[in-house]
MIVEXKOL-844125 format. One line per field, with one value per residue (C-alpha): residue number from 0; residue in one letter; x, y, z. Coordinates in steps of 0.05 Angstrom, whole numbers. Example, Ala and Ser with C-alpha at 12.3 -4.5 7.8 and 13.67 -1.06 7.14 Angstrom:
BEGIN
i	c(0 1)
aa	c(A S)
xx	c(246 273)
yy	c(-90 -21)
zz	c(156 143)
//
This chain:
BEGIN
i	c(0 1 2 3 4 5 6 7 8 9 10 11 12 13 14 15 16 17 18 19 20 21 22 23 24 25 26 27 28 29 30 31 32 33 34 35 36 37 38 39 40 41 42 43 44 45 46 47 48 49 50 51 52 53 54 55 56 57 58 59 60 61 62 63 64 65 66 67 68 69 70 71 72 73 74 75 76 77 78 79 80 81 82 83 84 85 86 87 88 89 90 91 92 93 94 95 96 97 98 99 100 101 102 103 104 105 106 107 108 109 110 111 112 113 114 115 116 117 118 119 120 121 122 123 124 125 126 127 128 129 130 131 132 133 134 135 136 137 138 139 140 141 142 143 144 145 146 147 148 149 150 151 152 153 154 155 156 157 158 159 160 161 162 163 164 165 166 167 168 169 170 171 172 173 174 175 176 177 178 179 180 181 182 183 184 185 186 187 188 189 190 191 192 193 194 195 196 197 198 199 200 201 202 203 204 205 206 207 208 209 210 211 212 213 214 215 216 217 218 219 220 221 222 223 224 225 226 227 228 229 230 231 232 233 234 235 236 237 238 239 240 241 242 243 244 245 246 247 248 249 250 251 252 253 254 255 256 257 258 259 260 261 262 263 264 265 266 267 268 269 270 271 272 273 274 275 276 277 278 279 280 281 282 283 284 285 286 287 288 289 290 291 292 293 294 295 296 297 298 299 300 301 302 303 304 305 306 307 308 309 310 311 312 313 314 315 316 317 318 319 320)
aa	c(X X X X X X X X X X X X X X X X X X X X X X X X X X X X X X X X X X X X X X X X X X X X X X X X X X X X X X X X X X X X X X X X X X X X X X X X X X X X X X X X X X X X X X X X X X X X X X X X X X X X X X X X X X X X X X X X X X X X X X X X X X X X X X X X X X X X X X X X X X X X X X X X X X X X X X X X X X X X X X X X X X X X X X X X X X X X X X X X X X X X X X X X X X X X X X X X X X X X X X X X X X X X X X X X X X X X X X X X X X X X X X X X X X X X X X X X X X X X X X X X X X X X X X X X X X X X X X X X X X X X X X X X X X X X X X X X X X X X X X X X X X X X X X X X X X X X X X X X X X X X X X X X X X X X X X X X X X X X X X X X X)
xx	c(2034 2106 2114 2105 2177 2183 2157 2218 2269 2257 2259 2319 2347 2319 2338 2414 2427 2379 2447 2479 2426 2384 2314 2255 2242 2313 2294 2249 2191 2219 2269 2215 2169 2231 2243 2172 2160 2222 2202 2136 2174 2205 2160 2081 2065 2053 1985 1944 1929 1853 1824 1844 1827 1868 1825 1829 1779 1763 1778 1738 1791 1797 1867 1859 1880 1882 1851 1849 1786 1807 1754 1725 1659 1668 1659 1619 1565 1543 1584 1589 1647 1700 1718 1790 1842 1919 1961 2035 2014 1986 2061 2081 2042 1993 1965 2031 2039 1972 1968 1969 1924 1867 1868 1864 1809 1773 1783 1769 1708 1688 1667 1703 1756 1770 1829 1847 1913 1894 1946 2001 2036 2074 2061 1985 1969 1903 1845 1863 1871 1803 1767 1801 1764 1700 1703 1721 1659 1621 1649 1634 1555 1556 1595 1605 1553 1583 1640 1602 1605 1545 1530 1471 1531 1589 1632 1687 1746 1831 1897 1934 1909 1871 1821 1818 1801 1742 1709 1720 1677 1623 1616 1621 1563 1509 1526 1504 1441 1464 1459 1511 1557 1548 1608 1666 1723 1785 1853 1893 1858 1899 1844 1873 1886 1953 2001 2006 1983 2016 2022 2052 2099 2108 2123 2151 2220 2237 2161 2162 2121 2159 2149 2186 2170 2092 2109 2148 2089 2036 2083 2078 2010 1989 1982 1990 1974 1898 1884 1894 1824 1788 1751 1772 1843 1825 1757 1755 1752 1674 1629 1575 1593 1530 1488 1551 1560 1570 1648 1709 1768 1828 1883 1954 1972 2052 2023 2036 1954 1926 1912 1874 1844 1813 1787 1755 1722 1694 1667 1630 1601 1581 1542 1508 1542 1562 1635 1673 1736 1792 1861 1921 1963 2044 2026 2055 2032 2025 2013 1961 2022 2070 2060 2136 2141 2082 2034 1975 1970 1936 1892 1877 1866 1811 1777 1772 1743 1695 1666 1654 1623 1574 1562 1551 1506 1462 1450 1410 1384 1408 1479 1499 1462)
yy	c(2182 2189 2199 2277 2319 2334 2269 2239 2285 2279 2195 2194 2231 2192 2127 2151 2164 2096 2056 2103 2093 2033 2011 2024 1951 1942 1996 1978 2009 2078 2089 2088 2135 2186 2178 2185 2246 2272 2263 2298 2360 2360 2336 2367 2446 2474 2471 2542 2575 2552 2538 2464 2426 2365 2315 2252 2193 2119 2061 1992 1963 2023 2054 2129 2150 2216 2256 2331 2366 2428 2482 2508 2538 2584 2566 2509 2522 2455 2443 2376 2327 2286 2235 2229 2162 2170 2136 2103 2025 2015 2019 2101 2173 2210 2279 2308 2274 2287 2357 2391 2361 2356 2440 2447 2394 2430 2506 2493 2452 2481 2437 2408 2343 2295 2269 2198 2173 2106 2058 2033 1960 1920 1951 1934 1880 1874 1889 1939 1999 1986 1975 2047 2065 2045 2073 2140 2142 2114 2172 2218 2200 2211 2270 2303 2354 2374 2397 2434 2364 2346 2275 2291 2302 2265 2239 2185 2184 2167 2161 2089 2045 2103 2085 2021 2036 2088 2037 1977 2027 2035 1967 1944 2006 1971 1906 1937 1967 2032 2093 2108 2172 2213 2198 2155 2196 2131 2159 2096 2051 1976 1934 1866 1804 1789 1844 1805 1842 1862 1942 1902 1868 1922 1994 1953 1990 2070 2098 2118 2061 2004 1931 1907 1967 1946 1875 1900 1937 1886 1849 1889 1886 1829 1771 1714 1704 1688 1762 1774 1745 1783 1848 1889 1887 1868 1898 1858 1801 1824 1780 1836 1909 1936 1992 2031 2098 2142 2130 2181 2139 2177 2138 2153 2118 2100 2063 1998 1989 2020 1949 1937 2004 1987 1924 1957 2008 1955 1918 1967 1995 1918 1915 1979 2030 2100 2112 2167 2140 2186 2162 2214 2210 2210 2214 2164 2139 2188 2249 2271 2293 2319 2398 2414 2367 2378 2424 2366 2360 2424 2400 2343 2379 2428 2366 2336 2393 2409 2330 2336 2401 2377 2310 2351 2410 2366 2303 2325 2246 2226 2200 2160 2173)
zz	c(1411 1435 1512 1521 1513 1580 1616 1569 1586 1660 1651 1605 1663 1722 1683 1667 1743 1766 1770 1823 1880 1901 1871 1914 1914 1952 2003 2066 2072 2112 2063 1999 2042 2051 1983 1962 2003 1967 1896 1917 1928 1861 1819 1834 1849 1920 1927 1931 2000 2027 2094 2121 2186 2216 2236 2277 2262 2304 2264 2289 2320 2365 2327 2300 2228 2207 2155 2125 2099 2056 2055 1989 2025 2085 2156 2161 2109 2084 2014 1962 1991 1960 2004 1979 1981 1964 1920 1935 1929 2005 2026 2009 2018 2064 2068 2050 1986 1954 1994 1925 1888 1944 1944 1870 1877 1929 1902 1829 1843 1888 1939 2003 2004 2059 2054 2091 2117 2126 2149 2116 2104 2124 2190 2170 2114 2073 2088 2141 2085 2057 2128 2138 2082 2108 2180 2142 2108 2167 2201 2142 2134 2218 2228 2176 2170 2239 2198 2136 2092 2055 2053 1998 1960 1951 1913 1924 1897 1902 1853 1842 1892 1923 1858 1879 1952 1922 1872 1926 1973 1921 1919 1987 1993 1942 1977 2038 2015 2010 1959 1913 1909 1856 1819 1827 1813 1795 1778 1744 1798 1809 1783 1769 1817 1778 1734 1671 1622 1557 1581 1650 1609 1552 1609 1660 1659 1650 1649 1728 1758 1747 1752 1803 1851 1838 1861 1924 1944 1933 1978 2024 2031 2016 2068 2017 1944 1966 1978 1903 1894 1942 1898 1963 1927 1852 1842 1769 1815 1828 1803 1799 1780 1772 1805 1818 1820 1754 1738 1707 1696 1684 1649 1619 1555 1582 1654 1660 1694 1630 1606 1671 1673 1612 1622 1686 1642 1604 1660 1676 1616 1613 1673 1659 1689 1658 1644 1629 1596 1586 1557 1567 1506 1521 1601 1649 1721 1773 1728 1768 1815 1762 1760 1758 1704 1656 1637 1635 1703 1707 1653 1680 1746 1708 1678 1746 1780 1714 1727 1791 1801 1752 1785 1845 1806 1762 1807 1870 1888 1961 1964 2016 2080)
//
């Protein structure tokens, strides 16, 4: 399929005016995050009105990140959880930038979200994005019903490299003896230890995420070219994938990690775990995050919340806890 009208009216646009301002691989790292935050506010919906509560969580190394639970249930009556990880290539985003689609996430369910702002590079290379990761769950299975979150029930979940920290969790989880979630909710998750694949090669100009801007950020991050073997960054790198959690991967036919994303789904599926693969014709990175732009976000937004409340209604087994 063709990419969708309006995705390639906007990028015919965006591409036209490309020459008269700076790539975001030129910027440093403030300058993409102020543009970043921009873009948010032009491209994706205000989110709808609900309950939320700024929270402030210990980190092992004795730093503090912050996080956002948005409240679907009143009060603090125990409700299912998505522990939620943002997008923007371990460099870009926070609370702000995923705001939106954490509330329709949380109302349409319905169930609660907590949202992480783990830290960002360069001020903080690998791993220290994924050990966020952990410590917010750690805090999660230990605190959370404090705060109305059901650890009996959760799901994990994230967009972009937010996939990647949610299905790195789940494994790092079974490796540690623990219980699943009920679903792994991955959003175009970065999968792959190198971008050299043919969708890498074939969308790597004029489709939104482009190739050079992926490189810039996984230089960011990245302390040296050994890191791209580690799972925690390239979860194909794995040498086991199985006895993960039940998995909805959410892809968009014009992303340059569809290749990846695909090969993930297969690993999976290989190693015995239930996938939900879902392949959004004419949709581009990032759509997720696109409601001014096109009317599939909501979609996809309805789909989301229609998985997970059922992950949350028909599996009652213990989570992790």
């Amino acid at each position: 399929m063709a990419l969708h009208p309006d995705l390639q009216a906007f990028l015919e646009l965006a591409n036209a005016q490309a020459s008269s301002r700076p790539r975001m691989s030129q910027m440093t790292a403030a300058q993409a995050r102020a543009a970043y935050d921009n873009a948010t506010l032009a491209l994706d919906l205000p989110g709808d009105d609900l309950p939320t509560e700024d929270l402030d969580l210990p980190t092992r190394d004795g730093a503090r990140i912050r996080a956002r639970l948005y409240r679907a249930a009143p009060g603090h009556t125990a409700a299912p959880c998505l522990l939620f990880f943002h997008g923007g290539g371990y460099v870009l985003g926070g609370l702000d930038s995923h705001d939106s689609l954490c509330r329709s996430l949380a109302l349409g369910t319905p169930c609660n979200v907590l949202a992480i702002d783990y830290r960002l590079a360069p001020e903080h290379r690998f791993p220290t994005a994924f050990l966020d990761a952990e410590d917010a769950l750690a805090w999660l299975l230990e605190h959370g019903g404090r705060h109305g979150l059901d650890a009996q029930r959760l799901a994990i979940g994230g967009d972009s490299v937010g996939g990647t920290l949610a299905t790195a969790l789940c494994i790092a989880a079974r490796d540690a003896g623990m219980p699943q979630p009920l679903l792994q909710l991955l959003l175009y998750p970065c999968t792959a230890a190198q971008q050299d694949s043919d969708s890498h090669a074939r969308l790597a100009t004029g489709h939104l995420l482009e190739g050079d801007t992926l490189a810039w950020m996984f230089g960011q991050y990245l302390r040296s070219d050994a890191d791209r073997q580690d799972w925690r960054f390239a979860p194909l790198q794995a040498s086991d994938l199985g006895r993960l959690a039940l998995t909805l991967m959410v892809l968009a036919e014009y992303d340059p990690l569809i290749d990846e994303g695909k090969r993930y789904a297969e690993r999976l599926q290989a190693a015995g775990v239930a996938v939900d693969l879902q392949i959004y014709a004419g949709m581009v990175h990032d759509f997720a995050r696109l409601g001014a732009l096109t009317e599939e976000t909501e979609v996809l937004r309805d789909r989301l919340c229609k998985a997970l409340a059922h992950a949350f209604q028909a599996a009652r087994s213990p989570a992790l806890a």
